[in-house]
C-alpha positions in Angstrom: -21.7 28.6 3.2 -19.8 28.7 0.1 -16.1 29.8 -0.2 -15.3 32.5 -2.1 -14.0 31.5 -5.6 -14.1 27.8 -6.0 -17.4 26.9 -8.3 -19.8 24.9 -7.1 -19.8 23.3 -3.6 -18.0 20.3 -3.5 -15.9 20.7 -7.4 -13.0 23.5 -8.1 -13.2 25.8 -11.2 -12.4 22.7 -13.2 -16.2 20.4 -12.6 -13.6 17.8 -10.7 -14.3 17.2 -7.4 -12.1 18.2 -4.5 -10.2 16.5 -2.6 -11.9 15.1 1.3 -15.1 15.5 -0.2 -16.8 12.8 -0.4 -20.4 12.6 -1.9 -22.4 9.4 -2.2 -22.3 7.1 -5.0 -25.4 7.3 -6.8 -25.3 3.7 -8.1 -25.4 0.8 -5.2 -22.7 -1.1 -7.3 -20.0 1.7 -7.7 -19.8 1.4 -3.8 -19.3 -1.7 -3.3 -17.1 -1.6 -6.0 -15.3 1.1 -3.8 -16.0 -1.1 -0.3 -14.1 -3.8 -2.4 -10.8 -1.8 -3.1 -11.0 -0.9 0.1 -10.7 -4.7 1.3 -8.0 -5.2 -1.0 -6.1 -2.1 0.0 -6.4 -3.2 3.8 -5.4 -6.7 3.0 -2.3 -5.4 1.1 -1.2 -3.0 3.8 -1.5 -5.8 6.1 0.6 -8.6 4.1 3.9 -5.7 3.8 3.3 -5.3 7.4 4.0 -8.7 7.8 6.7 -9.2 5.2 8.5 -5.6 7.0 9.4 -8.2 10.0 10.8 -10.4 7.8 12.7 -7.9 6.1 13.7 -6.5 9.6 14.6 -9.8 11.0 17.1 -10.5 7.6 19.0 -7.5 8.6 19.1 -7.9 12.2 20.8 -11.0 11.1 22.9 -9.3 8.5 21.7 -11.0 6.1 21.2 -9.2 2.9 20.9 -11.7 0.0 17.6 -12.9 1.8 16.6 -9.4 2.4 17.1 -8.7 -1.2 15.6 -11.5 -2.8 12.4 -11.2 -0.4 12.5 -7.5 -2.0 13.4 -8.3 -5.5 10.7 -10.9 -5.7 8.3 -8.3 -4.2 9.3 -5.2 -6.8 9.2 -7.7 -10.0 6.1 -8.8 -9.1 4.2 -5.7 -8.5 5.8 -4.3 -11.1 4.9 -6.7 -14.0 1.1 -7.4 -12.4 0.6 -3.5 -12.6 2.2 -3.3 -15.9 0.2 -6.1 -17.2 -2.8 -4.9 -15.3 -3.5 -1.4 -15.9 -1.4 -1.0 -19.4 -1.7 -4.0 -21.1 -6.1 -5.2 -19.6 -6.7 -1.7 -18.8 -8.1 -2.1 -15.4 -6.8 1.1 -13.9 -7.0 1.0 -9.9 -8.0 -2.2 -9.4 -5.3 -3.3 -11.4 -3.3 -1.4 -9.0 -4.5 -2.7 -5.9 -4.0 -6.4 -7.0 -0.7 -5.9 -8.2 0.1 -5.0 -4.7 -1.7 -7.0 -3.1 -0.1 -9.9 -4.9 3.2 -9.0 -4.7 3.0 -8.3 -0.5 1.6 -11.6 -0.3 4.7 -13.1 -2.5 6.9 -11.1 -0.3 5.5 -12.1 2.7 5.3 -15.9 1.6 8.7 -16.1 0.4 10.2 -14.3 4.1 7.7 -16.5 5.5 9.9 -19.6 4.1 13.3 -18.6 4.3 12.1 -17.9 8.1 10.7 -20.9 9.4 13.7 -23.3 8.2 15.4 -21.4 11.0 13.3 -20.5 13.9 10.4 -23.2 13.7 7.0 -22.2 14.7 5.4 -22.4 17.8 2.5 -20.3 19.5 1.6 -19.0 22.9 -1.5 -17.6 23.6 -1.0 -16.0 27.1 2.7 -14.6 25.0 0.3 -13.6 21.9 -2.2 -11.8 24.3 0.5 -10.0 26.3 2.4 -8.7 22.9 -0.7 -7.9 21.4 -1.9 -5.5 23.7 1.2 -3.7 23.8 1.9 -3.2 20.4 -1.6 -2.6 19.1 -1.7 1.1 19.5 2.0 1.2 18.4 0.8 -0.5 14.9 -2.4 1.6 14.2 -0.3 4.6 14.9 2.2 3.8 12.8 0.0 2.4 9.9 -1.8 5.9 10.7 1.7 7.5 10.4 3.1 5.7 7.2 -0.7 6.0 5.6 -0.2 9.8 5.9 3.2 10.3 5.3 3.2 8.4 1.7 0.3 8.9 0.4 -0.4 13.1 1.6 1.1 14.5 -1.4 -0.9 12.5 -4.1 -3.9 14.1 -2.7 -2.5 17.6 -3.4 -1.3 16.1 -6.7 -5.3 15.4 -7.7 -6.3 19.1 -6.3 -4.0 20.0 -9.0 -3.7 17.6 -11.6 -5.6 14.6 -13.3 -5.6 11.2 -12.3 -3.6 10.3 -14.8 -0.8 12.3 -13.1 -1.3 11.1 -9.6 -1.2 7.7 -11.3 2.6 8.3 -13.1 3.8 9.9 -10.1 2.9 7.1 -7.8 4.6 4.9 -10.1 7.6 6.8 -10.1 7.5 7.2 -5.9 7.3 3.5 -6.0 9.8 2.8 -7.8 12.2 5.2 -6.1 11.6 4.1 -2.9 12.5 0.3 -3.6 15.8 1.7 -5.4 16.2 3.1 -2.1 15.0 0.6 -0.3 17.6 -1.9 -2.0 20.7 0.6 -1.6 20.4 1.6 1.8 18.4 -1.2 3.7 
């Protein structure tokens, strides 16, 4: 049944289409050009996760040059692969996603280094096993959580807006949120 006032099914007034409706891509390489963001996007999302415990273990520790640094190296990076990426090449989301994805996998390298100097590695499976299925649900939730929580209002935005916009303002909300990140963490 159509709704009342909104065009055709599927697209607002404008011809773009709305937002949660997702129609199938009529050319087999546009999805697996999609199915590949979405790797990188997953990959990325789980490389901060991994960096966030080194951040969280720097200030446990109270110790914030490493906790910046870790952060700073993080910020530049994304910041200049995106700038390089999508204004300079012109590769628009995936110059995104592997600006990201790069610079969560700096992060997490360079917590990664300033952490084992100090604690050493060594692995338990039965202890891996026993964490693991305690904290499982308590990551998908959160990643669930965070997923909604940051990324909600850029779906309004597009209902609204142009990409273009969405783009700029999740610039801006990234930016913000390391200034933040760095003043208060």
């Amino acid at each position: 049944m159509r709704q009342r006032g909104r065009g055709r099914e599927g697209h607002d007034r404008g011809g773009r289409r709305r937002v949660g409706d997702v129609a199938p891509a009529a050319d087999p390489h546009e999805e697996l050009r999609l199915l590949r963001e979405h790797v990188v996007a997953d990959r990325q999302l789980a490389l901060d996760a991994v960096g966030t415990i080194f951040l969280t273990l720097f200030r446990s520790q109270s110790k914030p040059y490493r906790y910046s640094w870790v952060n700073l190296a993080r910020f530049i990076t994304i910041l200049g692969l995106n700038v390089l990426l999508v204004g300079v090449l012109k590769q628009g989301v995936r110059g995104v996603l592997t600006g990201n994805l790069v610079g969560s996998a700096l992060g997490a390298l360079v917590g990664l280094s300033l952490c084992l100097k100090e604690i050493g590695f060594e692995f338990s499976r039965e202890r891996f096993r026993r964490l693991a299925a305690f904290g499982m649900p308590l990551v998908l939730s959160g990643i669930a959580l965070s997923f909604v929580m940051s990324n909600a209002d850029r779906y309004f935005l597009e209902a609204s807006g142009s990409l273009k916009e969405v783009g700029i303002y999740g610039l801006g909300y990234k930016v913000s949120y390391l200034v933040t990140a760095m003043l208060l963490g």
